[in-house]
C-alpha positions as CSV (number, residue, x, y, z in Angstrom):
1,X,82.9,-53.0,-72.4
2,X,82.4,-49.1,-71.6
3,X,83.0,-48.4,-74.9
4,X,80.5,-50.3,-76.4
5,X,78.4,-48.8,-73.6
6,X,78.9,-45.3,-74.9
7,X,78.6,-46.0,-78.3
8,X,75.0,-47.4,-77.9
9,X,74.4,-45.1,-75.6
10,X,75.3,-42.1,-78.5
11,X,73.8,-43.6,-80.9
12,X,70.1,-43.9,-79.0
13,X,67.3,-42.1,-80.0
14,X,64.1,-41.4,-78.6
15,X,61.1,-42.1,-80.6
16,X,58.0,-39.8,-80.2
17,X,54.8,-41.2,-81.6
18,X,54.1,-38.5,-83.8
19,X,49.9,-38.7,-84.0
20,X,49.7,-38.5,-80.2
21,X,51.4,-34.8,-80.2
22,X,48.8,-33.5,-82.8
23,X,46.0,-35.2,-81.0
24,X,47.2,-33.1,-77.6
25,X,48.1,-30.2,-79.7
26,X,44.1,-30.7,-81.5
27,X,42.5,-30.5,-78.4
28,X,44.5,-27.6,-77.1
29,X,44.0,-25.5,-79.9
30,X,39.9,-27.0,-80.1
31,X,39.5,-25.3,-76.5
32,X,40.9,-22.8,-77.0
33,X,39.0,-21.7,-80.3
34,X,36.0,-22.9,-78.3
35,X,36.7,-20.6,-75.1
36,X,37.6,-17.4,-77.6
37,X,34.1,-18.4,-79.5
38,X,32.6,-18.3,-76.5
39,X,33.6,-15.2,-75.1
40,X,33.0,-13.3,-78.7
41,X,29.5,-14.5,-78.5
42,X,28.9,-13.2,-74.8
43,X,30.5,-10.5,-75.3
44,X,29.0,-9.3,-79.0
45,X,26.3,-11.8,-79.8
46,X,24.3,-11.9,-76.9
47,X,25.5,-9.5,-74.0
48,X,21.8,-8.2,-72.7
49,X,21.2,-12.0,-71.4
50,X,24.1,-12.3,-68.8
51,X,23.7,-8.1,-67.7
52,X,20.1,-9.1,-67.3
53,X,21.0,-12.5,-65.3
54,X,23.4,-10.7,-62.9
55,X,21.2,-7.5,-62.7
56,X,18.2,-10.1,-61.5
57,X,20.7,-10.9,-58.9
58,X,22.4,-8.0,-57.7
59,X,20.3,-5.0,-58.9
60,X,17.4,-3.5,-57.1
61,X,14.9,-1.3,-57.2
62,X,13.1,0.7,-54.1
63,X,9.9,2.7,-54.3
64,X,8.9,5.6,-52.3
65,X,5.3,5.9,-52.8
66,X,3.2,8.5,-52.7
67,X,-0.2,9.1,-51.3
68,X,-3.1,10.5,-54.0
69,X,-3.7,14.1,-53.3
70,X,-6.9,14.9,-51.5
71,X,-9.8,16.8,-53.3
72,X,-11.7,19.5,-50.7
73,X,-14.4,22.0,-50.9
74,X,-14.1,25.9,-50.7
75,X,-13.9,25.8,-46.9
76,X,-11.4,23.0,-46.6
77,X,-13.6,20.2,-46.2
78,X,-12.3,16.7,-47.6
79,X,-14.5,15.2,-50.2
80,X,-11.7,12.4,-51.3
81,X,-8.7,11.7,-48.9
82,X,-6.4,8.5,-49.2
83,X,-6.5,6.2,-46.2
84,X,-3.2,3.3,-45.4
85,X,-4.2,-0.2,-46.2
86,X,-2.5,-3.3,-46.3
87,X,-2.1,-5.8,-49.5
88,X,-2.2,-8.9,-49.1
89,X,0.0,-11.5,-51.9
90,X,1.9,-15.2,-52.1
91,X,5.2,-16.4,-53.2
92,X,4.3,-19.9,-54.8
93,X,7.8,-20.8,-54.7
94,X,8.2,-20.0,-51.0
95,X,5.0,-21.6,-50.0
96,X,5.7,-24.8,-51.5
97,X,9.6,-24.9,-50.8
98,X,9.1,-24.6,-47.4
99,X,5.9,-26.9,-46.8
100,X,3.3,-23.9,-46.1
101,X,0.0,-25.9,-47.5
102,X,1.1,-28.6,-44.4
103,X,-0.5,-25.4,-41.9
104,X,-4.2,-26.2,-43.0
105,X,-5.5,-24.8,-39.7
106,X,-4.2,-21.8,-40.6
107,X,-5.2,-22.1,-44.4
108,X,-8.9,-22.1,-43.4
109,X,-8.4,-19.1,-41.2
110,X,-7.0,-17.6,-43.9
111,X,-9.9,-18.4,-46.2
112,X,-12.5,-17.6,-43.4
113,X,-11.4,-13.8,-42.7
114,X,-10.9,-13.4,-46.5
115,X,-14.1,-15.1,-47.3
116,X,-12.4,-17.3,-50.1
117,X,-12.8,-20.7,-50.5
118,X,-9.9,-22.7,-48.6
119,X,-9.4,-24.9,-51.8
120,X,-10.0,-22.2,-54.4
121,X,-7.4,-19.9,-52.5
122,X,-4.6,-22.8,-52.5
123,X,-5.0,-23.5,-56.0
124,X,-4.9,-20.3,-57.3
125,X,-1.8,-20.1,-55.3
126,X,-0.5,-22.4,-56.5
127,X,-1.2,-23.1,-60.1
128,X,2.3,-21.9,-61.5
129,X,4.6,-23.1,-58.7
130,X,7.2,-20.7,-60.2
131,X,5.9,-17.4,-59.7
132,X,6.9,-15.2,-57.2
133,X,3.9,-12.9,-56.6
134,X,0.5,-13.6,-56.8
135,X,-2.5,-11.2,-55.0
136,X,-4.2,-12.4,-52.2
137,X,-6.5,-9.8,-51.3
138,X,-6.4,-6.0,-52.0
139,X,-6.8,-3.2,-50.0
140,X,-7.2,-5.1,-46.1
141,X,-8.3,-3.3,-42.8
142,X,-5.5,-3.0,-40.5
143,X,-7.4,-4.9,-38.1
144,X,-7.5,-7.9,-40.7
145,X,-4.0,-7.6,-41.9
146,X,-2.8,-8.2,-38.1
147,X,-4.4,-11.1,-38.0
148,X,-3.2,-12.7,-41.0
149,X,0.3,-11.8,-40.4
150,X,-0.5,-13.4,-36.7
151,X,-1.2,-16.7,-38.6
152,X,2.6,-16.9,-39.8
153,X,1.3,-18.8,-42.9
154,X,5.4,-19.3,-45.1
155,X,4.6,-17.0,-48.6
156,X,2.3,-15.3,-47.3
157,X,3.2,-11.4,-47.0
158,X,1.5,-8.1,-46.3
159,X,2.1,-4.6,-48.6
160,X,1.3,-1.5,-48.0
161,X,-1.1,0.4,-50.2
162,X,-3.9,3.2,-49.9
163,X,-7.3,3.1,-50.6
164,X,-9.4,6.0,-51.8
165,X,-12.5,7.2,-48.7
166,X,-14.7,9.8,-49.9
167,X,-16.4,11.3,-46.5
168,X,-19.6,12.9,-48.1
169,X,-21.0,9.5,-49.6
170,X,-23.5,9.9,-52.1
171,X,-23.7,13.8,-51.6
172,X,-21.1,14.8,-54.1
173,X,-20.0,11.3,-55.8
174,X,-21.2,12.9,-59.4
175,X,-18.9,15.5,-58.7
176,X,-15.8,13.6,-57.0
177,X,-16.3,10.2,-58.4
178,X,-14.1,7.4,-57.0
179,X,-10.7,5.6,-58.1
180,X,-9.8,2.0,-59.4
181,X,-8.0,-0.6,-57.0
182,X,-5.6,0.8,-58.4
183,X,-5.6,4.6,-57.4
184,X,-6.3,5.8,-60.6
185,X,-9.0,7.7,-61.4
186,X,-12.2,7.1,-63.6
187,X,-15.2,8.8,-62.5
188,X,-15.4,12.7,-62.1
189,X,-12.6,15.3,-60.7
190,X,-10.6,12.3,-60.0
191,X,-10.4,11.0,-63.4
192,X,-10.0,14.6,-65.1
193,X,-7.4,15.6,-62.6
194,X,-6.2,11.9,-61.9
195,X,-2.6,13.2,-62.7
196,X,-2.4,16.3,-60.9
197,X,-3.7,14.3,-57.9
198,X,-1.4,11.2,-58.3
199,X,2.4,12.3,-58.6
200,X,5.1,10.5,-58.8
201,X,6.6,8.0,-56.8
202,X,10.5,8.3,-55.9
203,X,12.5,5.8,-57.1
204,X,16.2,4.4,-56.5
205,X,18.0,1.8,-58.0
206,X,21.3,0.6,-56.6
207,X,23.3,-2.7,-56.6
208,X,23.6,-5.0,-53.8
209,X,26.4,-7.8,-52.5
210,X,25.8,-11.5,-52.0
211,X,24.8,-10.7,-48.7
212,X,22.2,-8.3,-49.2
213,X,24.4,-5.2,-48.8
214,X,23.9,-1.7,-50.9
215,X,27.7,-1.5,-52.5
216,X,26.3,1.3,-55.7
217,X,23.3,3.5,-55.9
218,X,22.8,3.8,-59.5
219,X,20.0,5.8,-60.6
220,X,18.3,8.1,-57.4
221,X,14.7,9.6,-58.8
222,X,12.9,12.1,-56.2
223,X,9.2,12.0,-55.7
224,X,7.2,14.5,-57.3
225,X,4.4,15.3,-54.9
226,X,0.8,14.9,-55.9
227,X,-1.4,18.4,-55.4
228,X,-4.7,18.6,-53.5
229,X,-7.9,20.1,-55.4
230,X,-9.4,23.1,-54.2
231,X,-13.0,22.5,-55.8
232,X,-15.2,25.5,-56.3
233,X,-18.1,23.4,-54.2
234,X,-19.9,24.8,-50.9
235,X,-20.0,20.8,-49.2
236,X,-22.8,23.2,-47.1
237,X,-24.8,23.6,-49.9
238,X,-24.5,20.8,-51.2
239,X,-25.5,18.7,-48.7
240,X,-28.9,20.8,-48.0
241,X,-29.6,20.6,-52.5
242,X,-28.9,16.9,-52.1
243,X,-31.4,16.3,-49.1
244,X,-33.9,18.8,-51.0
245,X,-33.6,17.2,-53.9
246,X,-34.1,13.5,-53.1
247,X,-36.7,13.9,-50.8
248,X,-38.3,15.8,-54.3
249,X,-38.0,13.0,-56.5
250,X,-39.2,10.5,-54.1
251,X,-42.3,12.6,-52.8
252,X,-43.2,13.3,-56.5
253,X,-42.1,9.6,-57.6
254,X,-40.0,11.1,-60.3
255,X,-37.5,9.1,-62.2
256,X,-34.3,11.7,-61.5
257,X,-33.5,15.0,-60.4
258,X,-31.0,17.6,-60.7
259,X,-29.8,20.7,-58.9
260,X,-27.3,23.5,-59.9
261,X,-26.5,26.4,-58.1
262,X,-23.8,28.3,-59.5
263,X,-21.8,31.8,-58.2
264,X,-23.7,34.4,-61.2
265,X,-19.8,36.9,-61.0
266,X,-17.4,34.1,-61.1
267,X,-18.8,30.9,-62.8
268,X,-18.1,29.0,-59.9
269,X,-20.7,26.0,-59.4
270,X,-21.2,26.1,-55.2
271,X,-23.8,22.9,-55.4
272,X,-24.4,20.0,-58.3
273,X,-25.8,17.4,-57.3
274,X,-27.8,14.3,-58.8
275,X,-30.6,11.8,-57.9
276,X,-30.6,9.2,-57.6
277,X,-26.9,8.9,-56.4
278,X,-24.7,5.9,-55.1
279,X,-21.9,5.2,-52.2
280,X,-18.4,5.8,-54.0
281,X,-17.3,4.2,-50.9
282,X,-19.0,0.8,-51.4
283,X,-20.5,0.6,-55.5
284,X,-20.9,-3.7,-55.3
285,X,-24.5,-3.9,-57.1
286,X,-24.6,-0.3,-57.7
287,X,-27.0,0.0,-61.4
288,X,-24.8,1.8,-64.0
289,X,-27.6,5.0,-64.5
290,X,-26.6,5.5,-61.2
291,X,-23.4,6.6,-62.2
292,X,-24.5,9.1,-64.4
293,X,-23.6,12.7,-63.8
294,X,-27.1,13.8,-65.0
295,X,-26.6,17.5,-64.3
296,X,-24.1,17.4,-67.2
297,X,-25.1,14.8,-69.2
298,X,-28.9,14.4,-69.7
299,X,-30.7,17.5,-71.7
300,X,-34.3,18.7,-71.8
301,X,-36.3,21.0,-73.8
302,X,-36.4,23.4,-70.9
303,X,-40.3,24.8,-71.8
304,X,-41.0,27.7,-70.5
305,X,-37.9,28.4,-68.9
306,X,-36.7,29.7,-72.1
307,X,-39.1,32.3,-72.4
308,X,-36.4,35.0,-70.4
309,X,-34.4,34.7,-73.8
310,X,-37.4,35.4,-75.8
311,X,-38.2,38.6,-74.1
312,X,-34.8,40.0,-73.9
313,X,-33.9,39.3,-77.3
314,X,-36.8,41.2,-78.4
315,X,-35.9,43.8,-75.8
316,X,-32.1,43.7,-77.4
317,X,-33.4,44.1,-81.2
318,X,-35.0,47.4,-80.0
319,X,-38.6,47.7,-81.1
320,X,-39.9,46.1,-78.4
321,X,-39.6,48.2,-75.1
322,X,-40.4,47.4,-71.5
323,X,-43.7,49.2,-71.8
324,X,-44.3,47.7,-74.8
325,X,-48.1,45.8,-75.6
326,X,-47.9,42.8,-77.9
327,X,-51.5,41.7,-78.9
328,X,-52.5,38.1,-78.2
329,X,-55.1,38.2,-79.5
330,X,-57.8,35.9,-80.3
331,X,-55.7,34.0,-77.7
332,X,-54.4,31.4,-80.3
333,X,-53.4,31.7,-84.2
334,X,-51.9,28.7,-87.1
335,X,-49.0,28.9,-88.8
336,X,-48.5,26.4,-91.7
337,X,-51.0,24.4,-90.6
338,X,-50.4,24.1,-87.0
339,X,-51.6,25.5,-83.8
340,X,-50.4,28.2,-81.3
341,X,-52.3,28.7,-78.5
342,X,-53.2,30.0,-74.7
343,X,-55.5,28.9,-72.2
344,X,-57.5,32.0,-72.8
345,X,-57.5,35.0,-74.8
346,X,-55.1,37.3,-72.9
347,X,-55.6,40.1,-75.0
348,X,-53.0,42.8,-74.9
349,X,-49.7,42.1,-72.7
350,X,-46.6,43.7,-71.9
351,X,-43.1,41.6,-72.2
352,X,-43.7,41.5,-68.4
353,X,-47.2,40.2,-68.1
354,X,-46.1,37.6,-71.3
355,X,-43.5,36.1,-68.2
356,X,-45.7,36.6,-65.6
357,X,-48.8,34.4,-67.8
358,X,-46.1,32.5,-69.6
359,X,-48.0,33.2,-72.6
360,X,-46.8,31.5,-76.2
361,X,-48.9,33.7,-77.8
362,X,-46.9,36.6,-76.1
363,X,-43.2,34.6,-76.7
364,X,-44.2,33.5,-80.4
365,X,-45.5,37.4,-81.4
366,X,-41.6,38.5,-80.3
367,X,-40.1,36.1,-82.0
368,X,-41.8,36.3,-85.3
369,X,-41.0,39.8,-85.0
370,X,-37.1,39.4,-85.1
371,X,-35.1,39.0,-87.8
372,X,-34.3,35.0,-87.6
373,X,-30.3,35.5,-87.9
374,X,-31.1,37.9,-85.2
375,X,-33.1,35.4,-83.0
376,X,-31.3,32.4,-83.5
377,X,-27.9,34.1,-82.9
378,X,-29.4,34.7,-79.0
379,X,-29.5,31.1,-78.7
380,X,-26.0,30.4,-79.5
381,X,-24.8,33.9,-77.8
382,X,-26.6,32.2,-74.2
383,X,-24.4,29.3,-75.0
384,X,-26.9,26.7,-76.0
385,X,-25.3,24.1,-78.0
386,X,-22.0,24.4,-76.3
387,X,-20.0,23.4,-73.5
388,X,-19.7,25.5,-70.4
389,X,-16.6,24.9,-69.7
390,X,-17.0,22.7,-66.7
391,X,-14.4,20.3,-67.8
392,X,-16.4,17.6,-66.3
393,X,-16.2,14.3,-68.4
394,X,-19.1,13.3,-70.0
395,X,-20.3,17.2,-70.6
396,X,-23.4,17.3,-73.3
397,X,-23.7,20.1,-76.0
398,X,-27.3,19.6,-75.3
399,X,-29.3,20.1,-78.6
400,X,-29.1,23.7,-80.7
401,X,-30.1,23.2,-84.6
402,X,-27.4,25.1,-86.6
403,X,-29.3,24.9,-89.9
404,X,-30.1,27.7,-92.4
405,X,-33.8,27.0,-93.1
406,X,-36.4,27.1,-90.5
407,X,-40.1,27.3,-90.2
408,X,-41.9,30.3,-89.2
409,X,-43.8,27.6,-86.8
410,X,-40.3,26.2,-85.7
411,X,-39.3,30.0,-84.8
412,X,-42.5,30.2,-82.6
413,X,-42.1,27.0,-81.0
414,X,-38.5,27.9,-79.9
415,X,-39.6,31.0,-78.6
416,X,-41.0,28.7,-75.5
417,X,-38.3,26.2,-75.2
418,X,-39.4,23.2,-77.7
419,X,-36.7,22.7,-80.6
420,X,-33.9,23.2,-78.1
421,X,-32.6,21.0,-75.9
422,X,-30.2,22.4,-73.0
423,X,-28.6,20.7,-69.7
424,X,-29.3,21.8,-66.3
425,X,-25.7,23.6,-65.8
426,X,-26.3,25.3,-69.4
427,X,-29.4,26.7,-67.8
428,X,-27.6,27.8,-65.1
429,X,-25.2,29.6,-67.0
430,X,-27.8,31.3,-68.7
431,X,-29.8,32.4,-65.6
432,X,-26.1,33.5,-64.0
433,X,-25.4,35.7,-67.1
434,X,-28.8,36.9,-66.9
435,X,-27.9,38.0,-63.1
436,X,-24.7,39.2,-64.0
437,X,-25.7,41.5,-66.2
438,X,-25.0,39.6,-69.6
439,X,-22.0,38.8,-69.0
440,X,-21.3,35.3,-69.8
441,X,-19.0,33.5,-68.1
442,X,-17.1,30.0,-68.2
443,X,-18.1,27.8,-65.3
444,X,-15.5,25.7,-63.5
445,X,-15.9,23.5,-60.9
446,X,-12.3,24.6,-59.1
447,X,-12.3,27.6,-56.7
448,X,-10.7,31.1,-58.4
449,X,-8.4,32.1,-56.1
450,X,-9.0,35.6,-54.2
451,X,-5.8,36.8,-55.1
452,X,-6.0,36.2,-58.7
453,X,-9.9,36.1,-59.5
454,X,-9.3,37.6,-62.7
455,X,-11.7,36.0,-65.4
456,X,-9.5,36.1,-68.7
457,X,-11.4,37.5,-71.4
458,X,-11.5,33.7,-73.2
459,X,-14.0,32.9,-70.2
460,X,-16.0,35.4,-70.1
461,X,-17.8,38.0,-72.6
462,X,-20.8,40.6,-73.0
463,X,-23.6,38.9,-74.8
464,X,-26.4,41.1,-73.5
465,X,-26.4,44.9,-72.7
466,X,-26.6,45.4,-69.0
467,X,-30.4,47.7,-69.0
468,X,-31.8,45.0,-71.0
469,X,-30.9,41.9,-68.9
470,X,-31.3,44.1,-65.7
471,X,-34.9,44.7,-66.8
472,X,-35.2,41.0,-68.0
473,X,-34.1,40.2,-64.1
474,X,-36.7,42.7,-62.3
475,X,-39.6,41.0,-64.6
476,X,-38.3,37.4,-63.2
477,X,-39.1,38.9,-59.8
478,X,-42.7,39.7,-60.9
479,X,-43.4,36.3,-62.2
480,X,-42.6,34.7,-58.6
481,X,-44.5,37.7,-56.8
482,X,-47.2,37.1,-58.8
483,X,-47.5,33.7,-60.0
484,X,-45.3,30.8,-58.9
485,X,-45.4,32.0,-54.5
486,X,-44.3,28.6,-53.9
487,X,-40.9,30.0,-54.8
488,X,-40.9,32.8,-53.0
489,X,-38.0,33.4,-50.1
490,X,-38.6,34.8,-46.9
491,X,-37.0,37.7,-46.1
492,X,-35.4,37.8,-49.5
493,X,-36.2,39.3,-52.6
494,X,-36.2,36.4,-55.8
495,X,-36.7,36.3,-59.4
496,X,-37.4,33.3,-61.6
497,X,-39.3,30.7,-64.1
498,X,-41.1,27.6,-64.5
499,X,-40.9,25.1,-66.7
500,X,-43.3,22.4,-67.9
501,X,-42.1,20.3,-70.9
502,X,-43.3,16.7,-72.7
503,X,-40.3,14.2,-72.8
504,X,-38.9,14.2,-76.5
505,X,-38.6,10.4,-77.9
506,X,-38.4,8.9,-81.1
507,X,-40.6,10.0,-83.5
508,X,-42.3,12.9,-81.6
509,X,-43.5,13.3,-77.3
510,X,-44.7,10.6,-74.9
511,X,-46.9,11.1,-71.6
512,X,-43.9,11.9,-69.6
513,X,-43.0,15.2,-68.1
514,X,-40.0,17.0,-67.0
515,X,-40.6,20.0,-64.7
516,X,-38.1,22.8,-64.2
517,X,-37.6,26.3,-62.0
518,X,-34.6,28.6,-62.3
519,X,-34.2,31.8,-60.5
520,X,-31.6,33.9,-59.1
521,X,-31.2,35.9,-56.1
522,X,-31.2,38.3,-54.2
523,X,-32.6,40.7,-56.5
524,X,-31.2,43.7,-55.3
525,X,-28.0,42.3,-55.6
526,X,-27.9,39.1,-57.3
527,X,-25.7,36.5,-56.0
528,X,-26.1,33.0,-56.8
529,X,-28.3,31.4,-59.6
530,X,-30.1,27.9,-58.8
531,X,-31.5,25.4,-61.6
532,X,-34.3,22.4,-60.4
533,X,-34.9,20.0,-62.6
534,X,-37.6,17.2,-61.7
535,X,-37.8,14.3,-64.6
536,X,-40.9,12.5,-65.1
537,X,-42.6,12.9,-61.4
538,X,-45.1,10.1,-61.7
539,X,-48.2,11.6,-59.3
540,X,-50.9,14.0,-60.0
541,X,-48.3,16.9,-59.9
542,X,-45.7,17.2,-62.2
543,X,-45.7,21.2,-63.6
544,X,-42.7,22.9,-62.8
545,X,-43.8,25.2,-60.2
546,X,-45.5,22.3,-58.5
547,X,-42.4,19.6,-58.2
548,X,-39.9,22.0,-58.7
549,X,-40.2,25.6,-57.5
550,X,-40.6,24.7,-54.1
551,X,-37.4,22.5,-54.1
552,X,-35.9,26.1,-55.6
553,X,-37.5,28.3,-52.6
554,X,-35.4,25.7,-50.1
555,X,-32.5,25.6,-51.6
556,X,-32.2,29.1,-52.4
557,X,-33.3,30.3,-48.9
558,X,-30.6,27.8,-47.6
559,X,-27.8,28.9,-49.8
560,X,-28.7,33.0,-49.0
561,X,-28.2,32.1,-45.3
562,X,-24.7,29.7,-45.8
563,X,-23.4,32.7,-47.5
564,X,-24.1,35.4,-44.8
565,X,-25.8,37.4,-47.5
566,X,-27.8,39.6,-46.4
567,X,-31.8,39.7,-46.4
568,X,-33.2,42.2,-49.0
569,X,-36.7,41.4,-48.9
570,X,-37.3,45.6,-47.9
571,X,-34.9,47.2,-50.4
572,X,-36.1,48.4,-53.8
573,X,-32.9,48.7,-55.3
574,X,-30.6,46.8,-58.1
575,X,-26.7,47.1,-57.6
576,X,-25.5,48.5,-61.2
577,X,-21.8,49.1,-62.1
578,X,-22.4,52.6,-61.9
579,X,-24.2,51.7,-58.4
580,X,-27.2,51.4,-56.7
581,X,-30.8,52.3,-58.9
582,X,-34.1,51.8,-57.7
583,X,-36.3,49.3,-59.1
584,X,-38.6,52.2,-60.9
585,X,-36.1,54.0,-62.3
586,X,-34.6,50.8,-64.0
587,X,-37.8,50.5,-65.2
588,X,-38.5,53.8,-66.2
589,X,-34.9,54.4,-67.7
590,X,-35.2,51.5,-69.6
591,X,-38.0,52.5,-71.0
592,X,-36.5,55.6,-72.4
593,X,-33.3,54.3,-73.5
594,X,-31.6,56.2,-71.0
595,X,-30.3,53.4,-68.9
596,X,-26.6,52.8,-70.6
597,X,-24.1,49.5,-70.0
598,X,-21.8,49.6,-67.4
């Protein structure tokens, strides 16, 4: 019986289904082509995806901000400083995860202090449930940022931020201008240096745990500070031209006003200011022509101011001397059909008495007797139809004709400012390099420094010989003396010219005015150079040494005083670079060529 035990038992075999191996086998090998697959296409195909799903989850990035740099006058007064605020902004995913729009008490109060709508505010919340930041409300008070975070509202969060102030208002807003919401500049010195004044923020990004812990700083950036401005402005002086001027244009009734007062040795500009003006601190409803930096911008045919260049380029050509007598006579003559005139017949005049009368008669003899390459070139040489170099945005060319034929009626009517077309700062640039005896110089509206108040030789150059613009100067102080007193400065010795112009439009003048003075002072030493410029007064007055001049006389007394300088009125001297002359023997050496450039 065992032996037929063993024999089946030896001659058993297992049967293995065979399809059941190569389905097990199948699926094996399926995952594992499936898993390889996988991990070629993670890791060749499309890496970036997963680094950017674990870097949203582990990697983060902290900012350390920094404040925008603060913009102050020539004595260290702030103009622009940035002040801490608070930000307020939502997380529509918190808020709705954790049942926030349940706290409608505290909704409204929300909506109240923001002055929001409660039902607009939610909504706008919560219009894509999946977004994690949404603003609230910009730029907060701290008083009204304690409050809301008081109210405990879930989402709801506070960030810190700063907000531009600019302490002087309206005063010097053309010159400063204002920022965005955010910081950035777009007006003025803060959009031409917006840069310089921003910085840049720090930054650091490192990896964190599941737990919130730093394990790798990856990338650690330092802040780059922002600078502070140093602006060539006197905030004194510009504070009293502001007050002068507005109370100007709204005694006279006058559309707008300007004033420049510039440094005549260094091109600095100590006062520029604009009316009317606007709040850089609060601009809701503000009209756009407010914003307009018209000193800069808006150009005039400056009349009779223009007659100074007139004399001295006559005075530069050489047959016209100080003592020399043009004759005006009959008091008015045509040229190609058209009329040049005087109130009266003046007869014969010296270059003097032609500034003193503001004669065209007078201006239009001079130029007619220049060569017109000669005469033009003077224009261009003052820098009429160029920049200043200001760097201020929005800087006009003003208008200077660069054309080969011209009229001998065009060359006469240029001779008292019609034809051209010049800013207020040009015209101060002019009267400065009058003062500084022709030299002209670049203007900039950031202090030189005392160490290094080197002009380079790209911002400044002789245009005019030093007797002829010193002469020019002594003659300016004859025409207030003797014919615009309403200009005059106590206890200082001033020199300067009206200006009385129709408004240029389309097709030829309208009824409106613009009335002008510039001057310089003091005469024995001259200082500082000061343009007024009163657009289309709308009373009874409107010449320049009506609306204008007197405006000049403030300012420039004001300015004399804030700079210590002292009073001249009894000294009958001019400071030359080979030193001090009287104011005869300018004259009188002038006269007989033996007055050389310094």
């Amino acid at each position: 019986m065992s032996n037929n035990v063993s024999k089946k038992a030896i001659n058993y075999k297992p049967k293995t289904v065979a399809w059941r191996f190569y389905v097990v086998l199948s699926v094996v090998v399926l995952i594992y082509v499936s898993l390889a697959a996988r991990s070629a296409y993670i890791q060749v195909v499309e890496p970036d995806m997963l680094k950017q799903q674990g870097d949203l989850r582990s990697l983060r990035i902290s900012e350390n901000e920094v404040h925008r740099g603060a913009i102050v006058d020539r004595n260290g007064d702030e103009l622009a400083v940035s002040v801490p605020v608070q930000t307020v902004w939502a997380d529509p995913k918190t808020v709705i995860e954790q049942n926030g729009l349940a706290m409608v008490e505290h909704w409204q109060a929300l909506a109240d202090v923001l002055d929001q709508n409660v039902i607009e505010l939610k909504n706008r919340i919560t219009e894509n449930p999946r977004r994690r930041f949404v603003y609230v409300e910009r730029q907060l008070s701290p008083a009204m940022a304690t409050y809301i975070k008081q109210l405990k509202i879930p989402g709801i969060f506070l960030r810190k931020e700063s907000k531009r102030f600019y302490p002087t208002g309206e005063i010097s807003a053309h010159v400063v201008g204002f920022t965005d919401i955010d910081d950035q500049g777009i007006e003025g010195i803060e959009s031409v240096y917006n840069k310089l004044l921003t910085g840049e923020s720090g930054k650091k990004r490192y990896r964190k745990d599941a737990k919130g812990n730093p394990v790798e700083i990856i990338e650690d950036i330092e802040s780059s500070p922002p600078k502070d401005l140093v602006l060539s402005i006197d905030q004194r002086i510009q504070a009293l031209a502001y007050k002068e001027l507005k109370g100007a244009v709204r005694a006279f009734k006058a559309t707008s006003g300007s004033v420049v007062v510039t440094n005549v040795h260094t091109g600095e500009v100590l006062a520029l200011v604009n009316s009317p003006s606007y709040n850089p601190n609060n601009r809701s409803g503000v009209a756009v022509h407010r914003l307009r930096n018209r000193a800069i911008t808006d150009f005039y045919e400056p009349g009779s101011a223009m007659k100074p260049l007139t004399v001295l380029s006559a005075l530069e050509f050489g047959e016209v001397k100080a003592n020399s007598m043009i004759d005006t006579s009959p008091g008015w003559m045509r040229i190609g059909g058209r009329r040049i005139s005087d109130p009266i017949n003046r007869g014969k005049m010296s270059p003097e008495d032609i500034l003193i009368q503001s004669s065209n008669m007078g201006t239009s003899k001079l130029a007619l007797s220049l060569p017109k390459d000669f005469f033009l070139d003077k224009f261009f040489e003052a820098g009429f139809g160029e920049q200043t170099g200001i760097e201020l945005m929005g800087e006009s060319s003003g208008i200077m004709h660069q054309r080969q034929r011209w009229s001998q009626f065009e060359l006469a009517t240029l001779s008292y400012g019609m034809g051209v077309a010049t800013t207020p700062l040009q015209l101060a640039r002019f009267y400065s390099t009058l003062a500084n005896g022709g030299i002209k110089t670049a203007l900039t509206i950031l202090k030189r420094d005392k160490d290094t108040n080197v002009i380079s030789v790209e911002d400044s150059e002789r245009v005019f010989s030093q007797k002829n613009s010193l002469a020019v100067v002594n003659m300016l102080e004859s025409v207030v003396d003797e014919h615009v007193k309403r200009a005059k400065v106590e206890g200082y010795r001033v020199g300067g010219k009206t200006g009385t112009a129709f408004k240029a439009m389309a097709g030829g003048y309208g009824n409106d005015y613009v009335g002008l003075f510039s001057g310089i002072g003091p005469i024995s030493h001259p200082e500082i150079a000061v343009v007024v410029v009163i657009n289309e007064p709308g009373g009874d007055l409107y010449h320049g040494g009506e609306v204008a001049a007197p405006v000049f006389s403030r300012v420039m007394k004001g300015a004399l005083r804030l700079l210590n300088i002292a009073p001249d009125a009894n000294s009958q001297t001019v400071v030359l670079g080979q030193g001090a002359i009287s104011t005869t023997e300018v004259l009188n050496k002038n006269q007989k060529g033996e007055l050389t450039d310094a």
